[in-house]
CHARMM internal coordinates of N, CA and C (Angstrom, degrees):
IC EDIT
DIST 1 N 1 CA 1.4405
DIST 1 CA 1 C 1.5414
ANGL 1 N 1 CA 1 C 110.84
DIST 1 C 2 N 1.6502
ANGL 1 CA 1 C 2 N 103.32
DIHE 1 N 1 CA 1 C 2 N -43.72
DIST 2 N 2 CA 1.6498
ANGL 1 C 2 N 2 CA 95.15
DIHE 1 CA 1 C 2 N 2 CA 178.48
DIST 2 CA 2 C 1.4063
ANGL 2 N 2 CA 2 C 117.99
DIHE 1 C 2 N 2 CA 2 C -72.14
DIST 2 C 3 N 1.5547
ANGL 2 CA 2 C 3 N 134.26
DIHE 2 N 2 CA 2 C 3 N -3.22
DIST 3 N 3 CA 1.2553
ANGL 2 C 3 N 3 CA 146.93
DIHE 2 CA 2 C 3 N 3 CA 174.31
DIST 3 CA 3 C 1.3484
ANGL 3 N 3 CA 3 C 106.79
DIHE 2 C 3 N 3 CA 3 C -71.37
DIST 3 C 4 N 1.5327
ANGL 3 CA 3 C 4 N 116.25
DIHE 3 N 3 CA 3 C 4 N -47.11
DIST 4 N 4 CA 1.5203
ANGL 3 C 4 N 4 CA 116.94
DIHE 3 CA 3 C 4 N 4 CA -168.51
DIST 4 CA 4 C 1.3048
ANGL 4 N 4 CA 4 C 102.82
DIHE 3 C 4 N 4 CA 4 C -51.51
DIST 4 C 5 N 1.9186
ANGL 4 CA 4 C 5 N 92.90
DIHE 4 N 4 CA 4 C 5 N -61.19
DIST 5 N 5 CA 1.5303
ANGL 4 C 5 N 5 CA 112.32
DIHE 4 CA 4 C 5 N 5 CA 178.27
DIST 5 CA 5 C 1.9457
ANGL 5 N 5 CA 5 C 130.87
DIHE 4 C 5 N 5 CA 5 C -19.45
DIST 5 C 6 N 1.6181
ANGL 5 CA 5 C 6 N 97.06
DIHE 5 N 5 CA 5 C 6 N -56.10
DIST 6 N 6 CA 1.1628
ANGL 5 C 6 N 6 CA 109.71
DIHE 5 CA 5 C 6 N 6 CA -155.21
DIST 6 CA 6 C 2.1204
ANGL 6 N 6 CA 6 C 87.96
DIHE 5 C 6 N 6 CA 6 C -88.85
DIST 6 C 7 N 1.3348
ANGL 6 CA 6 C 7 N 115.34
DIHE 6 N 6 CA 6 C 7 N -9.74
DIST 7 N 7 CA 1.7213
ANGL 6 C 7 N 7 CA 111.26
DIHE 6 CA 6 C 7 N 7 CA -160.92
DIST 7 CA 7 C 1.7919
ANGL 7 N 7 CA 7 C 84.68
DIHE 6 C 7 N 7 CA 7 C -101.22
DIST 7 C 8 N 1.1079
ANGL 7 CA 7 C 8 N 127.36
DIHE 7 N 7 CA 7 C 8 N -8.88
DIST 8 N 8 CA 1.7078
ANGL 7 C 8 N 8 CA 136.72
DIHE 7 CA 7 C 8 N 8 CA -179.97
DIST 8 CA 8 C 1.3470
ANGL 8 N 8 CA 8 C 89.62
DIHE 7 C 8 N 8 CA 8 C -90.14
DIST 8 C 9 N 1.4076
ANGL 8 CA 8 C 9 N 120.64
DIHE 8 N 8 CA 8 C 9 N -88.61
DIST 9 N 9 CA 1.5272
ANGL 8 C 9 N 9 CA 127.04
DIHE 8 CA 8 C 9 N 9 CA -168.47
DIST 9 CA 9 C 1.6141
ANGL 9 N 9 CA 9 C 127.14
DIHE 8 C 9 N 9 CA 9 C -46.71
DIST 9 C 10 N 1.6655
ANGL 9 CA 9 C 10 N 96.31
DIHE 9 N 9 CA 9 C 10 N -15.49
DIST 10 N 10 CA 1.6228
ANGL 9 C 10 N 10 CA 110.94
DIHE 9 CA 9 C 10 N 10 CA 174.26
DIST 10 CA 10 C 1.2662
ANGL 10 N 10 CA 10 C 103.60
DIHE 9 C 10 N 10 CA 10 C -79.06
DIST 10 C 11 N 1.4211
ANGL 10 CA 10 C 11 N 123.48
DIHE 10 N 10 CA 10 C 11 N -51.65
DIST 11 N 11 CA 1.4589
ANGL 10 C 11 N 11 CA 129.92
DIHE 10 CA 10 C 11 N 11 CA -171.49
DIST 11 CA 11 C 1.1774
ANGL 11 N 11 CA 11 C 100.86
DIHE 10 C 11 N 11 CA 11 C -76.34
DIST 11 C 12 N 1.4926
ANGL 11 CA 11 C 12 N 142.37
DIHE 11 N 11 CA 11 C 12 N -62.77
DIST 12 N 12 CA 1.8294
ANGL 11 C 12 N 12 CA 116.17
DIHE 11 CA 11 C 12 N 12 CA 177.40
DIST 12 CA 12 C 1.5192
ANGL 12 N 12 CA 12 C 107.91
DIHE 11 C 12 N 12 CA 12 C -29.37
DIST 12 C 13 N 1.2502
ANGL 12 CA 12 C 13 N 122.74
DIHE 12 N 12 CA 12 C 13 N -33.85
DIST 13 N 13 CA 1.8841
ANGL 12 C 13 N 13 CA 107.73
DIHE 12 CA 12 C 13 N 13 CA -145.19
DIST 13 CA 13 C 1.3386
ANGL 13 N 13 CA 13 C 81.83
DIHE 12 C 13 N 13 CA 13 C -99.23
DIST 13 C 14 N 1.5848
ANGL 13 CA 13 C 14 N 149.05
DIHE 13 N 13 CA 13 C 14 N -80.16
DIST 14 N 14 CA 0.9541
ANGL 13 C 14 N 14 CA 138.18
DIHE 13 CA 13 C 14 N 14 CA 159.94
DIST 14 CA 14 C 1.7976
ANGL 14 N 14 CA 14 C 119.85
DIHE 13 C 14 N 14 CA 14 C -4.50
DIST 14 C 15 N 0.9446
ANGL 14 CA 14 C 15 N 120.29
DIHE 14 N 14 CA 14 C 15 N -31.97
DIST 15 N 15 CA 1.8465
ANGL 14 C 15 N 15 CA 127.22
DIHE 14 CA 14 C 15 N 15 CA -173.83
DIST 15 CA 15 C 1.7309
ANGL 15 N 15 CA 15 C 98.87
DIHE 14 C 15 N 15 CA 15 C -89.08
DIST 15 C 16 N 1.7470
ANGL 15 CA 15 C 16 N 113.10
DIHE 15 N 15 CA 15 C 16 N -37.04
DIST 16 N 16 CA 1.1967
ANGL 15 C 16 N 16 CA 106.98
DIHE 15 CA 15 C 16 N 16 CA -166.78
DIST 16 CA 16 C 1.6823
ANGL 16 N 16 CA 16 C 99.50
DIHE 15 C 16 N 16 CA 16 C -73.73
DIST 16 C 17 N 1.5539
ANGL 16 CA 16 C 17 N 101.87
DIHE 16 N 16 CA 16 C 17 N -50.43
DIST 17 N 17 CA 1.7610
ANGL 16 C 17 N 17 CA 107.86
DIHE 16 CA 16 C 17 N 17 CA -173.31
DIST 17 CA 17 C 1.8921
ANGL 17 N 17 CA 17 C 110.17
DIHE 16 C 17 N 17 CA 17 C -39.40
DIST 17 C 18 N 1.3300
ANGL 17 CA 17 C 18 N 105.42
DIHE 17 N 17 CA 17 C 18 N -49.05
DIST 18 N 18 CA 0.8740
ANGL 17 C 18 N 18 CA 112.78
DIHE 17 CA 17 C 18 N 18 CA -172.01
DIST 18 CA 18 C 1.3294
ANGL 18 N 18 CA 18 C 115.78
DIHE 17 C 18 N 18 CA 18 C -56.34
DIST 18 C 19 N 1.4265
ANGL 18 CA 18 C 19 N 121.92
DIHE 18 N 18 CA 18 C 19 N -39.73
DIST 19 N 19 CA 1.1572
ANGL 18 C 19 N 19 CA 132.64
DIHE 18 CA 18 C 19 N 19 CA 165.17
DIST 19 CA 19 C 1.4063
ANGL 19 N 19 CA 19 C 132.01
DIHE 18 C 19 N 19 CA 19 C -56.77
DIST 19 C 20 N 1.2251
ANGL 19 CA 19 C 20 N 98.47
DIHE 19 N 19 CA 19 C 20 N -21.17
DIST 20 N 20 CA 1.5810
ANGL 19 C 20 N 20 CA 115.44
DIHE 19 CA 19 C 20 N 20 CA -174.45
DIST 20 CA 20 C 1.5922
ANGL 20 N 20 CA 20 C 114.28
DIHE 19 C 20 N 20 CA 20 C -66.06
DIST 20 C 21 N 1.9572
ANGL 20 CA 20 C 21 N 90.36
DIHE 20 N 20 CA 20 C 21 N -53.32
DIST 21 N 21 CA 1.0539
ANGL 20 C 21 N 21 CA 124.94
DIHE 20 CA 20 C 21 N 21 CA 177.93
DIST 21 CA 21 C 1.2945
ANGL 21 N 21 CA 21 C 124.64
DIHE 20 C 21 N 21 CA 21 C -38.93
DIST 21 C 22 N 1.6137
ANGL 21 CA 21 C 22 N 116.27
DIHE 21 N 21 CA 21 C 22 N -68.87
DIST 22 N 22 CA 1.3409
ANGL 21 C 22 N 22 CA 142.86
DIHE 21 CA 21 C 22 N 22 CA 145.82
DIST 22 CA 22 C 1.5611
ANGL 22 N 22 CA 22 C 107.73
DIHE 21 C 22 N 22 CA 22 C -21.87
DIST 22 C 23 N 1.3071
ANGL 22 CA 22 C 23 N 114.30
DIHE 22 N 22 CA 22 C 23 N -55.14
DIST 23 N 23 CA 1.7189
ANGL 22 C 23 N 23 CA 92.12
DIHE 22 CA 22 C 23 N 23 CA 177.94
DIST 23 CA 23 C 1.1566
ANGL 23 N 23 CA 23 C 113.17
DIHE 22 C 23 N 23 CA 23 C -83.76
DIST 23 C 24 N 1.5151
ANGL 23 CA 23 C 24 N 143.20
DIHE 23 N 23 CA 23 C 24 N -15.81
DIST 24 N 24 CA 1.2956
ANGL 23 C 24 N 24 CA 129.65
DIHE 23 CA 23 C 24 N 24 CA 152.76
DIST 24 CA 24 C 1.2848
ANGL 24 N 24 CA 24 C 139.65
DIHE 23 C 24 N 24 CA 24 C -37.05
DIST 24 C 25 N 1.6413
ANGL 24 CA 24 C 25 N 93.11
DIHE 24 N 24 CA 24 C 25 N -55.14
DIST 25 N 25 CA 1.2547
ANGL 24 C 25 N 25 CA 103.34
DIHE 24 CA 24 C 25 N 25 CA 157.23
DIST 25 CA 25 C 1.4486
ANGL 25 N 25 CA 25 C 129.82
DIHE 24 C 25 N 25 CA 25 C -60.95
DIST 25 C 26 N 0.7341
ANGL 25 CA 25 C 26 N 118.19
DIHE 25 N 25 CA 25 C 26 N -36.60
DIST 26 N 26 CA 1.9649
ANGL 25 C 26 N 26 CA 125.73
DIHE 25 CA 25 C 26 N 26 CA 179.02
DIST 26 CA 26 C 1.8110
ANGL 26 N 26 CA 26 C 100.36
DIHE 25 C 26 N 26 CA 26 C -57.42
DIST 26 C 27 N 1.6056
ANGL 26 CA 26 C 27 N 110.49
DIHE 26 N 26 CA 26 C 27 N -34.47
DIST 27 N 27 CA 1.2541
ANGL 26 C 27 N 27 CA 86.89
DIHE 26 CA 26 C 27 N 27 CA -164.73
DIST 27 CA 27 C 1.3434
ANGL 27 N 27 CA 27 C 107.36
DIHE 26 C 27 N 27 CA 27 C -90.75
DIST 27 C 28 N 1.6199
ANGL 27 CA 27 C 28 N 112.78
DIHE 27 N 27 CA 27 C 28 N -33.53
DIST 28 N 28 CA 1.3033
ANGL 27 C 28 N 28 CA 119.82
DIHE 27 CA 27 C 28 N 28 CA 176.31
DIST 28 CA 28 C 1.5562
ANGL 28 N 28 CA 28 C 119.05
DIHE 27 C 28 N 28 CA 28 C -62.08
DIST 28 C 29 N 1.5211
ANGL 28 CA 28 C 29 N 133.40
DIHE 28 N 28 CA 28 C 29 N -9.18
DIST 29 N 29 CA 1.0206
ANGL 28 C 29 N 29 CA 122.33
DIHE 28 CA 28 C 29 N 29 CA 152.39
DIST 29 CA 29 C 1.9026
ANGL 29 N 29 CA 29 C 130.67
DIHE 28 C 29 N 29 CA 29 C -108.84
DIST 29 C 30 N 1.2745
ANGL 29 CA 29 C 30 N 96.94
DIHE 29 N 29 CA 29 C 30 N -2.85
DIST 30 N 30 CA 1.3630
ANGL 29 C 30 N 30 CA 109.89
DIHE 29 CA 29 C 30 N 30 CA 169.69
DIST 30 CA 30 C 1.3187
ANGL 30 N 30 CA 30 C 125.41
DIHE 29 C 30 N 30 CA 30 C -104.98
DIST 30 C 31 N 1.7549
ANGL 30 CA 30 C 31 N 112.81
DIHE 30 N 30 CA 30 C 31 N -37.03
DIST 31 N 31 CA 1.4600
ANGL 30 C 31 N 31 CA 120.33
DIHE 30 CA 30 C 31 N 31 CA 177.34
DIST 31 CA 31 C 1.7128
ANGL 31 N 31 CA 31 C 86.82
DIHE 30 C 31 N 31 CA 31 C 78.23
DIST 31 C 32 N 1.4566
ANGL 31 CA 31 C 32 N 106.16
DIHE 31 N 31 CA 31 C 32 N -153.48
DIST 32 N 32 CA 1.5835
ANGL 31 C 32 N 32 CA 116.46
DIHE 31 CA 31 C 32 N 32 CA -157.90
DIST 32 CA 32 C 1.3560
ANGL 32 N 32 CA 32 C 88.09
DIHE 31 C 32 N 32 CA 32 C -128.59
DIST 32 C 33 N 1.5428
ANGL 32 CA 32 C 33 N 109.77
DIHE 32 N 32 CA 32 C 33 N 151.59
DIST 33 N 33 CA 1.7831
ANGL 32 C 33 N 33 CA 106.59
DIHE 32 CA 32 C 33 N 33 CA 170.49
DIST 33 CA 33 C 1.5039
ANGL 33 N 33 CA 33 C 69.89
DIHE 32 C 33 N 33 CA 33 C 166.25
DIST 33 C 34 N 1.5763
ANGL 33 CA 33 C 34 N 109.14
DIHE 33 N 33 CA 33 C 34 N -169.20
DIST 34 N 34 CA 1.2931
ANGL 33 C 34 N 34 CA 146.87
DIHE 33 CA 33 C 34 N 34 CA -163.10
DIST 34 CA 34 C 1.4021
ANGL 34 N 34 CA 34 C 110.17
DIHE 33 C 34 N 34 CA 34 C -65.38
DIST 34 C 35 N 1.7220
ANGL 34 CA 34 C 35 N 112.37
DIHE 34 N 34 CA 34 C 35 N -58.32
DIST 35 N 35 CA 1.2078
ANGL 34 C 35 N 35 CA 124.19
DIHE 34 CA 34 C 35 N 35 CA -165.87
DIST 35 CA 35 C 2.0953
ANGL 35 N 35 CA 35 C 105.33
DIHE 34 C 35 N 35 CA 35 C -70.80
DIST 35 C 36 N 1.2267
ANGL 35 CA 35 C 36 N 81.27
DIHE 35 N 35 CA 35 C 36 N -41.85
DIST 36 N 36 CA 2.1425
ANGL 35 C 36 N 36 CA 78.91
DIHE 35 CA 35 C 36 N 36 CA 167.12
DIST 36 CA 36 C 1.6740
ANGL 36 N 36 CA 36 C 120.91
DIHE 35 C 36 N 36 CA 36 C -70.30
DIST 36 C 37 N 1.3681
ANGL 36 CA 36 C 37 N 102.44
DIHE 36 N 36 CA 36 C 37 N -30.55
DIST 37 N 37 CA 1.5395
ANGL 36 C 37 N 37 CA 80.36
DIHE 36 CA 36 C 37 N 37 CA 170.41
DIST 37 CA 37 C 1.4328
ANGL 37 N 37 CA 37 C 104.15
DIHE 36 C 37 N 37 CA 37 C -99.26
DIST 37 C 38 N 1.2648
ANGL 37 CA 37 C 38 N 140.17
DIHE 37 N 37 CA 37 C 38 N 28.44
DIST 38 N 38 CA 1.3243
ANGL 37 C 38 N 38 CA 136.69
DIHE 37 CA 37 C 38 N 38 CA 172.50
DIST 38 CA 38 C 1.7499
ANGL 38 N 38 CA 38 C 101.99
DIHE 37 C 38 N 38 CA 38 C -91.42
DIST 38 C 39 N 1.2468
ANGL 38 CA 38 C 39 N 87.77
DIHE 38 N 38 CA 38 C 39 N -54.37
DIST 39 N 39 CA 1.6858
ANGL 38 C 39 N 39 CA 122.49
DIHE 38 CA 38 C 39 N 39 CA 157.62
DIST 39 CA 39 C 1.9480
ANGL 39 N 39 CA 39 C 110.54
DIHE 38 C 39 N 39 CA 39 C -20.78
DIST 39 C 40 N 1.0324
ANGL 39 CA 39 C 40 N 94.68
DIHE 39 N 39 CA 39 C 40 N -72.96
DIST 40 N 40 CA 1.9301
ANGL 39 C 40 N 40 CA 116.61
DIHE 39 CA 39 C 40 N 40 CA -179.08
DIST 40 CA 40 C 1.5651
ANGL 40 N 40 CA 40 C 108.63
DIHE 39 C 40 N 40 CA 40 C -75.60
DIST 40 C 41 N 1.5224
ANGL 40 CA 40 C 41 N 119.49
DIHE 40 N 40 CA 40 C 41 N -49.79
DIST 41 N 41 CA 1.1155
ANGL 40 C 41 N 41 CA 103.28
DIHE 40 CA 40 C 41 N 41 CA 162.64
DIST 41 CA 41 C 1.8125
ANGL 41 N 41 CA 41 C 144.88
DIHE 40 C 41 N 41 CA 41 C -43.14
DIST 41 C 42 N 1.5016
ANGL 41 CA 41 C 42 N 88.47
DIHE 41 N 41 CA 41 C 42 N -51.86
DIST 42 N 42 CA 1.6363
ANGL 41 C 42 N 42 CA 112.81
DIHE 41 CA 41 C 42 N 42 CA 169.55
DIST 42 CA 42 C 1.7186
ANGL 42 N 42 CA 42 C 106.58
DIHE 41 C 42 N 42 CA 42 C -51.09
DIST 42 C 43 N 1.6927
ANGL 42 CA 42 C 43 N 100.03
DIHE 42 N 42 CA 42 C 43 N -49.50
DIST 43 N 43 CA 1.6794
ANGL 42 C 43 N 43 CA 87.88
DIHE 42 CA 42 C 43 N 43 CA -170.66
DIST 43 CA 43 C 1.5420
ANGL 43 N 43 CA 43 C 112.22
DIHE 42 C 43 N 43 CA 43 C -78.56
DIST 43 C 44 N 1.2206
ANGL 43 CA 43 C 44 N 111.44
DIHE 43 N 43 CA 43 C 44 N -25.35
DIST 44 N 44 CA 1.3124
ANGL 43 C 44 N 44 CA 108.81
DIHE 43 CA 43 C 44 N 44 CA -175.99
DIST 44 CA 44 C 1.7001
ANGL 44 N 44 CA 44 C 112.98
DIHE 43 C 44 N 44 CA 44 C -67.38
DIST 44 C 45 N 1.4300
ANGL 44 CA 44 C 45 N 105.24
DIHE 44 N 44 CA 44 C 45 N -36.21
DIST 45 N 45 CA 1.2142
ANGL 44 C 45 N 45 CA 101.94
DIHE 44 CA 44 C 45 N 45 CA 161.92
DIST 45 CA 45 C 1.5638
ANGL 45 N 45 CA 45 C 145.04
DIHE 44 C 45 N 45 CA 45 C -85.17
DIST 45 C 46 N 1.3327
ANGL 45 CA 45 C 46 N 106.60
DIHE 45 N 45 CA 45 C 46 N 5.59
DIST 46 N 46 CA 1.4819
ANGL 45 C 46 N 46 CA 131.90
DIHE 45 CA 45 C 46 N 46 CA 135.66
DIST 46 CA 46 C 1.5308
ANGL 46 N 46 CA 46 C 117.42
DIHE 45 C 46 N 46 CA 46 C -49.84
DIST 46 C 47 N 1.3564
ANGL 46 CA 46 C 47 N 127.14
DIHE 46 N 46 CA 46 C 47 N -75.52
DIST 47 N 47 CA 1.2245
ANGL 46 C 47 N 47 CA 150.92
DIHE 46 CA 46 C 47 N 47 CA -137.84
DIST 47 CA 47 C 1.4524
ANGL 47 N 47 CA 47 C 101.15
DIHE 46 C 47 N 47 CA 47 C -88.48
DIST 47 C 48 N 1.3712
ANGL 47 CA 47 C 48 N 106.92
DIHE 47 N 47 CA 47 C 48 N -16.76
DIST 48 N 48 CA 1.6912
ANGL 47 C 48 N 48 CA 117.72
DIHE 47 CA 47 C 48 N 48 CA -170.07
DIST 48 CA 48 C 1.5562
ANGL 48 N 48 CA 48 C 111.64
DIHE 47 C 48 N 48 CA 48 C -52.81
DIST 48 C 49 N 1.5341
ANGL 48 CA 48 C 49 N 106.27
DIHE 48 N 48 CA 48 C 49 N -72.31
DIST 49 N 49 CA 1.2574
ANGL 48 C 49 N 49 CA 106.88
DIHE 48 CA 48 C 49 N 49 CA 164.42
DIST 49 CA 49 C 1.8648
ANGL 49 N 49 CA 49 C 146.75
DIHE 48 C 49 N 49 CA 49 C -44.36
DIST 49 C 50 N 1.3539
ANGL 49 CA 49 C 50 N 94.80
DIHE 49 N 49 CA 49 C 50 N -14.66
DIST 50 N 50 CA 2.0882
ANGL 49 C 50 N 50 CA 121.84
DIHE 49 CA 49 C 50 N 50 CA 173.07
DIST 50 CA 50 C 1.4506
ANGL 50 N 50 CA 50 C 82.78
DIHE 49 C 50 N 50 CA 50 C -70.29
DIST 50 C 51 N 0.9939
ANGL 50 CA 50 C 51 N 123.63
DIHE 50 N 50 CA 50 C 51 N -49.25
DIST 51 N 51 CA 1.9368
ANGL 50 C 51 N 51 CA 113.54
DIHE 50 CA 50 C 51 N 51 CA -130.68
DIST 51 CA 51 C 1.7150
ANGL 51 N 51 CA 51 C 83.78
DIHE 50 C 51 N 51 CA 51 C -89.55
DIST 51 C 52 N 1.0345
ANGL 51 CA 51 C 52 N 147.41
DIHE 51 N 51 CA 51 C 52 N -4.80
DIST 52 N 52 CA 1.4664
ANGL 51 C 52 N 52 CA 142.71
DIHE 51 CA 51 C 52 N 52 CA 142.54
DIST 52 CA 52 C 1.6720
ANGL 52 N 52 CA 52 C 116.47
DIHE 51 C 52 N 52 CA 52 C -40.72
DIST 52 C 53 N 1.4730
ANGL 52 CA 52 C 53 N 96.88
DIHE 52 N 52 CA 52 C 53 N -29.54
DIST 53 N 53 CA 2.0756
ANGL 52 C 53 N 53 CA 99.08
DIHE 52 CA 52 C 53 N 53 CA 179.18
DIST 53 CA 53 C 1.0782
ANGL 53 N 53 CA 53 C 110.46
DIHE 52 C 53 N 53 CA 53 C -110.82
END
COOR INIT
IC SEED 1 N 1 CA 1 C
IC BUILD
């Protein structure tokens, strides 16, 4: 049980870093303008419906 635990709680934190990452990168090669928040909009409105599970 504490295996599941720790292979769940590894992968959220690993999923968040990764995420972190990803927006670093987005800004450091895009900066801010139109096409990034067209960019964030689109995914966020993808992703909308996941974040229910």
């Amino acid at each position: 049980m504490f295996r599941a635990f720790l292979v769940l709680s590894s992968g959220s934190v690993i999923g968040k870093l990764v995420g972190f990452l990803r927006e670093i990168l987005m800004a450091a090669l895009f900066g801010t303008g139109t096409h990034v928040a067209a960019y964030r909009v689109a995914q966020t409105a993808m992703l909308m419906p996941t974040e229910f599970f």
